[in-house]
Kinemage of the C-alpha trace (Angstrom):
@kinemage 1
@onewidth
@group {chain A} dominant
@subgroup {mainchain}
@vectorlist {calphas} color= white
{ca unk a 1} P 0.000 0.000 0.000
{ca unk a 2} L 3.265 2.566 0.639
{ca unk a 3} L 4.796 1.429 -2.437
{ca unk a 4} L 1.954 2.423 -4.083
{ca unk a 5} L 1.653 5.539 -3.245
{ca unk a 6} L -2.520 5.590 -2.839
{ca unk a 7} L -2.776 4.689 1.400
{ca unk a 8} L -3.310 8.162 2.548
{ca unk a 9} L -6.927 8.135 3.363
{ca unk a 10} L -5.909 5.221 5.488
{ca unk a 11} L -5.212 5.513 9.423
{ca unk a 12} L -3.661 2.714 11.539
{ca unk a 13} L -4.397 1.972 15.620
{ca unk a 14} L -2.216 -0.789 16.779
{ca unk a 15} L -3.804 -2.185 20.200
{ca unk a 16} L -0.938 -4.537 22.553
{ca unk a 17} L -3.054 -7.539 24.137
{ca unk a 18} L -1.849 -8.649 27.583
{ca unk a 19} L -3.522 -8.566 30.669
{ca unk a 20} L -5.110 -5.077 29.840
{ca unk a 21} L -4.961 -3.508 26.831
{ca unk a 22} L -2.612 -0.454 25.171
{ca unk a 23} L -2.829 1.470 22.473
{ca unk a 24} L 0.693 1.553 21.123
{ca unk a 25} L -0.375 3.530 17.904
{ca unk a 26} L -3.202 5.516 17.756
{ca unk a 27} L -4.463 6.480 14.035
{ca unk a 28} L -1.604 7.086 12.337
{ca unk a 29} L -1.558 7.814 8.621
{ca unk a 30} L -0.337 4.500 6.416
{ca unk a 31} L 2.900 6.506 5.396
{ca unk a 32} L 6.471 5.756 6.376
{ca unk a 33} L 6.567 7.386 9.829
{ca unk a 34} L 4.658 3.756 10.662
{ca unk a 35} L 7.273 1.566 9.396
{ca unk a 36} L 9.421 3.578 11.948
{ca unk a 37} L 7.314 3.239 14.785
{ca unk a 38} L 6.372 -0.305 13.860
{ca unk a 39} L 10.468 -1.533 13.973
{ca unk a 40} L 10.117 0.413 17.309
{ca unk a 41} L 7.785 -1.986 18.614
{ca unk a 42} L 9.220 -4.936 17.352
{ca unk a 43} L 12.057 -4.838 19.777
{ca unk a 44} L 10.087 -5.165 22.454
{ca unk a 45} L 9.479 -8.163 24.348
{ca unk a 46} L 5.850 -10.263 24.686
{ca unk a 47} L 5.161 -10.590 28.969
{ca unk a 48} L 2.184 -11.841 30.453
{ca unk a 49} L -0.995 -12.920 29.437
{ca unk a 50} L -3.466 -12.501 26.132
{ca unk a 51} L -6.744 -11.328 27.274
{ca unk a 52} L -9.108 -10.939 24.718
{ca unk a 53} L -12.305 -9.076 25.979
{ca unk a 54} L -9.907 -6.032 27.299
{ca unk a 55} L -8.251 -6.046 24.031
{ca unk a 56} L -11.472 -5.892 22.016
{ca unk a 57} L -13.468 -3.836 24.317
{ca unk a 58} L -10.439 -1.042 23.613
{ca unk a 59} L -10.869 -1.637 20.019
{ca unk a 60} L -14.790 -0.672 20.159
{ca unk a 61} L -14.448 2.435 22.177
{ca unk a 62} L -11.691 3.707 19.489
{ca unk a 63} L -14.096 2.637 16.532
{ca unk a 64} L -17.436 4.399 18.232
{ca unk a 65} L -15.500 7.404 18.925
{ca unk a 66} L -14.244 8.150 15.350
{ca unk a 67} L -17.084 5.911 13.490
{ca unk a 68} L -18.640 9.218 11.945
{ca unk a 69} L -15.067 9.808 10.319
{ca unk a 70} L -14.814 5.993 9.060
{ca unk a 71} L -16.051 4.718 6.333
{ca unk a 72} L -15.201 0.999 6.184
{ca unk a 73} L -13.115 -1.224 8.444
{ca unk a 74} L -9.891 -3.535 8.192
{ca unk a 75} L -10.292 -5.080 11.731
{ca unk a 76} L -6.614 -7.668 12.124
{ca unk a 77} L -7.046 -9.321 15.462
{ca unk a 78} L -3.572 -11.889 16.022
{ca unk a 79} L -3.150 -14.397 18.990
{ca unk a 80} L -0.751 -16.941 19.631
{ca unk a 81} L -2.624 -19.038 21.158
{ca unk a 82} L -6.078 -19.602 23.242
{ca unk a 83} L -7.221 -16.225 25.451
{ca unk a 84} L -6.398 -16.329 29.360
{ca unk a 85} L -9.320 -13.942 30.272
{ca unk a 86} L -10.748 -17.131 32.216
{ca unk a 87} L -7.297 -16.992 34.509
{ca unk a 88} L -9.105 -13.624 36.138
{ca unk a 89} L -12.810 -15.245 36.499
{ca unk a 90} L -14.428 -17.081 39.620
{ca unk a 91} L -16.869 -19.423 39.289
{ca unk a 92} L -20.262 -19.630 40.686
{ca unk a 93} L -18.417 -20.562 43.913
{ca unk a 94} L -16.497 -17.910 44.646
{ca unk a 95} L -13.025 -19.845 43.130
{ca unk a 96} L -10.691 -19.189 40.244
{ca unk a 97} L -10.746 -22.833 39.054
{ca unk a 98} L -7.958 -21.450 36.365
{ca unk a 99} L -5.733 -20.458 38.904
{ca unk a 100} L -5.565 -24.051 40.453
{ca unk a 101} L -2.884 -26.798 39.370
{ca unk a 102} L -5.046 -29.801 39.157
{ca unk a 103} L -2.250 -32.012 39.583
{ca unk a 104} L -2.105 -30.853 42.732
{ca unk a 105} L -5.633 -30.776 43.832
{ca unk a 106} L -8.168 -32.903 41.367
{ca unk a 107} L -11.680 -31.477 42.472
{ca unk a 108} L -10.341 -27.643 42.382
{ca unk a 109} L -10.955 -26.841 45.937
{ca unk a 110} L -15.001 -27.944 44.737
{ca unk a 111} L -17.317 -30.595 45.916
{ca unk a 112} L -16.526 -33.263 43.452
{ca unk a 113} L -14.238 -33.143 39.561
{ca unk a 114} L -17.510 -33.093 38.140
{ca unk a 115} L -18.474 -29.665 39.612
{ca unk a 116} L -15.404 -28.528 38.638
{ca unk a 117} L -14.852 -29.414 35.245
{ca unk a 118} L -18.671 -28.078 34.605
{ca unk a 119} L -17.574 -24.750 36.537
{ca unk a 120} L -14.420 -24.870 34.385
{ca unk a 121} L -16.351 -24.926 31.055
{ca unk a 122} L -19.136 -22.775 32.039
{ca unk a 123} L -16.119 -19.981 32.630
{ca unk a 124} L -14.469 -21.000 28.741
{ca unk a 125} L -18.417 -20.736 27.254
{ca unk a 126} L -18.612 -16.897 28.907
{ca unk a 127} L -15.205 -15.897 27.696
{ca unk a 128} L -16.193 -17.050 24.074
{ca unk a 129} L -19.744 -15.519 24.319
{ca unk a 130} L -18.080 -12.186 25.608
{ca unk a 131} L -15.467 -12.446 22.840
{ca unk a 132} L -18.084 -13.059 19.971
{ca unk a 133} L -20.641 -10.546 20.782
{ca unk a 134} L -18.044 -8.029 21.020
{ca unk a 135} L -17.177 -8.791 16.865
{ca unk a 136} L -20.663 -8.294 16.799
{ca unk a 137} L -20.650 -5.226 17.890
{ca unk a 138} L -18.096 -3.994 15.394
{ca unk a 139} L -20.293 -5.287 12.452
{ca unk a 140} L -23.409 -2.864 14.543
{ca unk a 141} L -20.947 0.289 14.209
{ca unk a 142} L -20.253 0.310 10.344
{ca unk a 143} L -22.615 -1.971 9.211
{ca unk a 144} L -21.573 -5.793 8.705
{ca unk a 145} L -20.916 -5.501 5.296
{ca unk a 146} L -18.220 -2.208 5.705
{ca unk a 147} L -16.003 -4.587 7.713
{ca unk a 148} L -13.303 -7.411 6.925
{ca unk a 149} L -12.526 -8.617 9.857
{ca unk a 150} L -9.708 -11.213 10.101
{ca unk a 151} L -8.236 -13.783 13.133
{ca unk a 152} L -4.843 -14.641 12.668
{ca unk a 153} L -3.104 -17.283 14.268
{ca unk a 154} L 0.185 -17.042 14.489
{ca unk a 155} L 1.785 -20.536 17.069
{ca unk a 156} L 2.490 -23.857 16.995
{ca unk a 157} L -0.208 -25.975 15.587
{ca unk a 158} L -1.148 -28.074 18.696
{ca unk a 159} L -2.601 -24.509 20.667
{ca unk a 160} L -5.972 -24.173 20.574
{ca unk a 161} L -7.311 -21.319 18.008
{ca unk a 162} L -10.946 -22.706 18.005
{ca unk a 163} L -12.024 -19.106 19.252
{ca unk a 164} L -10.366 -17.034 16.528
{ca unk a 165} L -12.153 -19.677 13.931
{ca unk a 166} L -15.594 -18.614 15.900
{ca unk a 167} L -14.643 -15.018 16.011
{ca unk a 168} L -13.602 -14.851 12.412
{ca unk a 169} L -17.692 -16.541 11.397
{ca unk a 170} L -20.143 -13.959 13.294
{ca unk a 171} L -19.374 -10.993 9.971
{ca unk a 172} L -20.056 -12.073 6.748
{ca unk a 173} L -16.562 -10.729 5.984
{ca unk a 174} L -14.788 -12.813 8.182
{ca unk a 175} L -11.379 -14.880 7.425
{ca unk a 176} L -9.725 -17.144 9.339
{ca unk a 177} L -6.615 -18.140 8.500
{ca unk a 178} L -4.100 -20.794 10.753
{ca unk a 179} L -0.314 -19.630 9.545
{ca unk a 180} L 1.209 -21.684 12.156
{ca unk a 181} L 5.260 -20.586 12.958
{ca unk a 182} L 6.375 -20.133 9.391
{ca unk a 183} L 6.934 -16.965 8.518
{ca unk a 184} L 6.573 -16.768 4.956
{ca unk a 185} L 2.985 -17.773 5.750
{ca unk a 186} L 2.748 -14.522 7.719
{ca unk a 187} L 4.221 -12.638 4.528
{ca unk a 188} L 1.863 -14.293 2.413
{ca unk a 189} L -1.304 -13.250 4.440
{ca unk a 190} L -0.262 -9.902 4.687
{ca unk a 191} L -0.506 -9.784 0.975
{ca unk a 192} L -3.629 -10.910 1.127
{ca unk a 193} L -4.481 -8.414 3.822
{ca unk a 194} L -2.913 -5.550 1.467
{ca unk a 195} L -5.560 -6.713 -1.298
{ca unk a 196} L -8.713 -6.603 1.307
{ca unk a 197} L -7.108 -2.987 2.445
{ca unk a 198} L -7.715 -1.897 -1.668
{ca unk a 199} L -11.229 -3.555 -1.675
{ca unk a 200} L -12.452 -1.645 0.789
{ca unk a 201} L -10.800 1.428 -0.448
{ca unk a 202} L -12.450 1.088 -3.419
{ca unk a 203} L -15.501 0.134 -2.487
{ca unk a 204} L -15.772 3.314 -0.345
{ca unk a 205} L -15.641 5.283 -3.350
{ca unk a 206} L -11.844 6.524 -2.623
{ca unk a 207} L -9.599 7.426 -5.712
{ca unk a 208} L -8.312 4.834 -8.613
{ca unk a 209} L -4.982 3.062 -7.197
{ca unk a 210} L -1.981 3.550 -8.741
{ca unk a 211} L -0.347 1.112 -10.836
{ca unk a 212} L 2.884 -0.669 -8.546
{ca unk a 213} L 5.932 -0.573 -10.719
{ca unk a 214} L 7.484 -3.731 -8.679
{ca unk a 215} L 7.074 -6.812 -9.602
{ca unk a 216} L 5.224 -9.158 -6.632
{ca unk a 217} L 4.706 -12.383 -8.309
{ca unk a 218} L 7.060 -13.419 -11.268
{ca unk a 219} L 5.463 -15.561 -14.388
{ca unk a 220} L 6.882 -18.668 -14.144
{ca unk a 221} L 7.814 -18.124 -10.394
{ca unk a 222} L 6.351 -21.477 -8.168
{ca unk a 223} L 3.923 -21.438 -5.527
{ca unk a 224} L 3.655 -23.824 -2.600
{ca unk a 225} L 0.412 -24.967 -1.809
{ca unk a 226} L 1.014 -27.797 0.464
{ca unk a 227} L 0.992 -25.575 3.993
{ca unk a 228} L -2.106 -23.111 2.492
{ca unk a 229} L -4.770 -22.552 4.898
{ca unk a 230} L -7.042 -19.727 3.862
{ca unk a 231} L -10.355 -19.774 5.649
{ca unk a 232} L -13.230 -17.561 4.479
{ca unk a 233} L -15.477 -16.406 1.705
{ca unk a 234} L -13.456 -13.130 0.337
{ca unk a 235} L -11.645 -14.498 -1.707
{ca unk a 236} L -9.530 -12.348 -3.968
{ca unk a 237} L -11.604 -9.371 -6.055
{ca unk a 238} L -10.166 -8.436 -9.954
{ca unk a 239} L -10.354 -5.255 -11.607
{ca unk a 240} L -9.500 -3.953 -15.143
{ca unk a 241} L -8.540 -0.413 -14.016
{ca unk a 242} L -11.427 0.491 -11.275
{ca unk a 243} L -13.844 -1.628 -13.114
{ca unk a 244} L -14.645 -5.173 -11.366
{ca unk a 245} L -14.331 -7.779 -13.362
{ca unk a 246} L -15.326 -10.472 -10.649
{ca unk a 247} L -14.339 -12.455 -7.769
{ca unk a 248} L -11.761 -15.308 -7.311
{ca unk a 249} L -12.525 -17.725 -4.692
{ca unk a 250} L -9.232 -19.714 -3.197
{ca unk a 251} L -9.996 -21.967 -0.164
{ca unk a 252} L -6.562 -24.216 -0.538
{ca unk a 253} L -5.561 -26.979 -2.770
{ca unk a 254} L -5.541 -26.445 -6.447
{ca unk a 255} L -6.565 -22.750 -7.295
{ca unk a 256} L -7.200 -24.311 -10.494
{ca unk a 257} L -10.053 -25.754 -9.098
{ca unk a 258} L -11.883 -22.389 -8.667
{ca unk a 259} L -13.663 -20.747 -11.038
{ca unk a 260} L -13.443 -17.072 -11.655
{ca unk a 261} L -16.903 -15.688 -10.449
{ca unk a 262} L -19.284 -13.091 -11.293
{ca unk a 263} L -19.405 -10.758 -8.220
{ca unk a 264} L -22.683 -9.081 -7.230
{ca unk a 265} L -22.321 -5.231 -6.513
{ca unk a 266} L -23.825 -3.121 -4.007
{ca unk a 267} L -24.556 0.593 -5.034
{ca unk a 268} L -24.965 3.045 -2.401
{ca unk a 269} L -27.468 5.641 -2.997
């Protein structure tokens, strides 16, 4: 989006996720002051835990408070693993079953294992139905359709990311996508990221983008396919200039195997 020289309508918040939530940038314009502050950040150090209800609760009051100036949203929300909200909630008894090493004491300071195991899911249900209505409530600020909203997990493939895969289903816009610890799956969703950034760009009516003079993809250059996993129903969009042409659906394997679509197009009034 720098390189080509058509991101300045864009602004950027970058929110931290640990046991509370910071907001390390705060709207910045897309422009090369936030590759500076961005290599800033990278040299610091991850600490603590990854609560996700303090992390998207920060995200909403941001959104509501500037939602008037906003016209569409690219919402990124990356975890490394499952949230640890449930390490700060009690149970209907009074205990933080969480907090408790089971090894050490099987029935979790309850009655019996069964009351704690049910007291131990009932606590993972309310993170996830606090997590979920919260994406909701994104979709209820800009509309559903104004938002592509996208989980990202970014660990080893034995953590547990069923969460993000919920999150990433309550907006018709949502992607999941599972890049495990290789990083040129990372680089590869980000270009897929940069391509949602132009949809909604364009969709919002902003100005033609320019024409990059690099070259991304060579023609004869080969593409692995055997560690793809692309979750969603986005998709890649084509244009000829700013006209869509229509919409490329990819969902792993052979792209082959996916037919170039006819897209159907909202006009605003």
């Amino acid at each position: 989006q720098l390189k080509s020289g058509a991101a300045n309508d864009v602004v950027v918040t970058l929110i931290s996720m640990s046991n509370t939530a910071t907001v390390q940038i705060h709207k910045k314009p897309l422009d090369d002051s936030l590759i500076h502050d961005l290599q800033r950040l990278s040299k610091r150090q991850p600490k603590s835990h990854g609560n996700y209800v303090p992390a998207l609760d920060k995200a909403l009051e941001i959104m509501k408070a500037d939602a008037e100036n906003t016209s569409s949203l690219l919402f990124l929300f990356f975890s490394d693993g499952a949230p640890s909200d449930q390490q700060l909630m009690k149970c209907v008894h009074g205990i933080n079953v969480f907090r408790i090493n089971e090894k050490n004491d099987r029935k979790m300071q309850h009655k019996s294992r069964n009351q704690a195991w049910k007291c131990v899911h009932e606590i993972t249900n309310r993170v996830e139905a606090e997590c979920c209505e919260r994406v909701k409530s994104v979709g209820q600020v800009f509309g559903p359709d104004k938002v592509i909203f996208r989980t990202l997990a970014f660990g080893p493939e034995k953590e547990n990311f069923s969460l993000l895969e919920k999150m990433a289903n309550i907006l018709p816009r949502g992607e999941f996508q599972k890049l495990g610890l290789d990083a040129s799956s990372l680089k590869t969703s980000f270009s897929s990221l940069s391509s949602s950034l132009s949809t909604l760009r364009t969709e919002g009516g902003h100005r033609a983008l320019t024409r990059r003079s690099d070259k991304v993809v060579g023609a004869n250059q080969k593409v692995d396919h055997s560690n793809v996993k692309i979750f969603g129903r986005d998709g890649w969009w084509m244009y000829a200039n700013s006209d869509l042409v229509g919409k490329f659906e990819f969902n792993g394997g052979d792209p082959s195997s996916r037919p170039l679509q006819r897209a159907h197009m909202k006009v605003d009034a």
